[in-house]
C-alpha positions in Angstrom: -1.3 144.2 184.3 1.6 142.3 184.1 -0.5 138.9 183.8 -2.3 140.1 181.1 0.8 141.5 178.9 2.5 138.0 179.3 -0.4 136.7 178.2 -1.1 139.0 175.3 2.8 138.2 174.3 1.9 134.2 174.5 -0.9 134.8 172.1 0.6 136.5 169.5 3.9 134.0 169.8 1.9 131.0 169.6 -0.6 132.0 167.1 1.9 132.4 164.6 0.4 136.7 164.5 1.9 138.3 160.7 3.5 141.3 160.7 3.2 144.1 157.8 6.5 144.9 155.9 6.1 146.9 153.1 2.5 146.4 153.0 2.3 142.7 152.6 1.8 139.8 155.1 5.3 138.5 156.3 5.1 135.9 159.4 7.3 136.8 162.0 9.7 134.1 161.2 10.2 135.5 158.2 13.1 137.3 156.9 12.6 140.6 154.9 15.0 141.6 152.6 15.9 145.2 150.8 16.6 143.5 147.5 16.6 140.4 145.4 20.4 139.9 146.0 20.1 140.6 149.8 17.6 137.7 149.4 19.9 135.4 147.2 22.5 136.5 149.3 20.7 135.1 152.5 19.4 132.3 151.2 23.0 130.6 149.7 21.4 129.6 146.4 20.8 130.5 142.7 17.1 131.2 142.1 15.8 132.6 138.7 12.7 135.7 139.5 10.2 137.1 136.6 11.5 140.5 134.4 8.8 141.0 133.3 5.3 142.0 135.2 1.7 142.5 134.2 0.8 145.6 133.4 0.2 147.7 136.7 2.3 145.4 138.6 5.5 146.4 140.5 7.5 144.8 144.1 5.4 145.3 147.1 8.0 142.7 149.3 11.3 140.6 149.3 11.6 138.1 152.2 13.3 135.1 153.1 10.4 132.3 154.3 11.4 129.0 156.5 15.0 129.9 155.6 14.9 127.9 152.5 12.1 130.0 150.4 12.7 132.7 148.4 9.1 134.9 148.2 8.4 138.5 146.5 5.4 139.7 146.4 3.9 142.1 144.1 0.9 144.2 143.6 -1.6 146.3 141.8 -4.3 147.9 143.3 -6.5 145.4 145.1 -4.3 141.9 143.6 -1.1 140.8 145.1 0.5 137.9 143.7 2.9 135.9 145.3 6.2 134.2 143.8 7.8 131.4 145.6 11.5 129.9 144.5 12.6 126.7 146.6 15.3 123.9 146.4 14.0 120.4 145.9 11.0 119.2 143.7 8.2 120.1 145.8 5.3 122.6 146.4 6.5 126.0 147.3 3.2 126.9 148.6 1.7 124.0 149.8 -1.7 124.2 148.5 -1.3 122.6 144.7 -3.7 119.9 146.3 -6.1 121.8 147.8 -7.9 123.7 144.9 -10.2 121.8 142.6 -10.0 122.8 138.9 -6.3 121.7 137.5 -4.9 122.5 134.4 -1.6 122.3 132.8 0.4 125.4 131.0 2.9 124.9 128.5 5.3 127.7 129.0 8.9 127.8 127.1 10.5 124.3 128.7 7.8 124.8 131.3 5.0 122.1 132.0 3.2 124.0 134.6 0.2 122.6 137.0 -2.2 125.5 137.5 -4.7 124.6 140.1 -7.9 127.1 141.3 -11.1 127.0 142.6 -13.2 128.3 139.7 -13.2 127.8 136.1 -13.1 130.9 134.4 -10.8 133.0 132.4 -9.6 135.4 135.0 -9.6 133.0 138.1 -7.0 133.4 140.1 -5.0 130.2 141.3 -1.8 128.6 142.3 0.9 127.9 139.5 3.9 125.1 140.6 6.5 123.7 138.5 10.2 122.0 138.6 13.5 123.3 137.1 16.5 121.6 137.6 16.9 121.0 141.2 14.5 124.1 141.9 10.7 124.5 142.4 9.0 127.6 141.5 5.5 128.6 141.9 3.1 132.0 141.6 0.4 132.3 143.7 -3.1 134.6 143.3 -2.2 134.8 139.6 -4.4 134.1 136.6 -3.0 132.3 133.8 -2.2 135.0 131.7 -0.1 136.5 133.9 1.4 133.4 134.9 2.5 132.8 131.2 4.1 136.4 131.5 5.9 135.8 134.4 7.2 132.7 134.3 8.1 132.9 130.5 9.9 135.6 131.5 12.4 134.2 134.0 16.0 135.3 134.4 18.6 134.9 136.9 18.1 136.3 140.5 21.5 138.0 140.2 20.3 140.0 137.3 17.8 141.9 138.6 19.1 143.9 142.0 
């Protein structure tokens, strides 16, 4: 019995297993947070975070990722969509290369690459772009909703 509980415990350490907070996927490694300024808070750096959501939409999660990530989730009914806020001029997500239909989204001072893997109005796909020293990006968001958000950004601090 005991053999098979160590093993059990290796499995889920070294196959990187998610846990549910809040009824989103959060790695183990990750850091969940009560609020956005718990998160800013823990992370040591000014981020700016959407006011205003698509219609339905409301925060299903706050966490810390890699210690240098800022990610809240949020969701209506079956669509969770993922914002990501990171220091540097990167990818937040990691996956801007990996879908196949790119486009670019003029938003406010924004020039935003959207990337998906299907063409149509409603696909859902990764958004990234660069502001200042920061790197934002939404993820499982169409491009309507991407407009919304990221047009409507506002300091972390100002939200809760």
């Amino acid at each position: 019995m005991k053999r098979v509980l160590i093993a059990l415990l290796a499995l889920v350490m070294f196959t990187g297993c998610n846990i549910r907070w809040n009824g989103s996927d959060v790695q183990s490694n990750d850091e969940a947070c009560s609020s956005v300024s718990e998160l800013k808070e823990n992370l040591g750096f000014d981020f700016m975070v959407p006011s205003e959501l698509p219609d339905g939409f409301s925060v299903l999660s706050i966490y810390k990722h890699k210690s240098n990530v800022a990610v809240i989730a949020y969701a209506s009914g079956d669509q969770t969509i993922y914002f990501y806020a990171e220091r540097g001029n990167k990818d937040p997500t990691g996956k801007l290369k990996k879908l196949k239909y790119k486009t670019s989204l003029s938003v406010g001072s924004y020039d935003i690459a959207f990337v998906r893997d299907d063409t149509g109005d409603d696909a859902q796909g990764v958004a990234v772009w660069m502001s200042g020293n920061m790197s934002y990006a939404l993820e499982y968001a169409t491009a309507e909703q991407v407009k919304l958000m990221a047009g409507s950004l506002v300091p972390a601090d100002t939200t809760g």
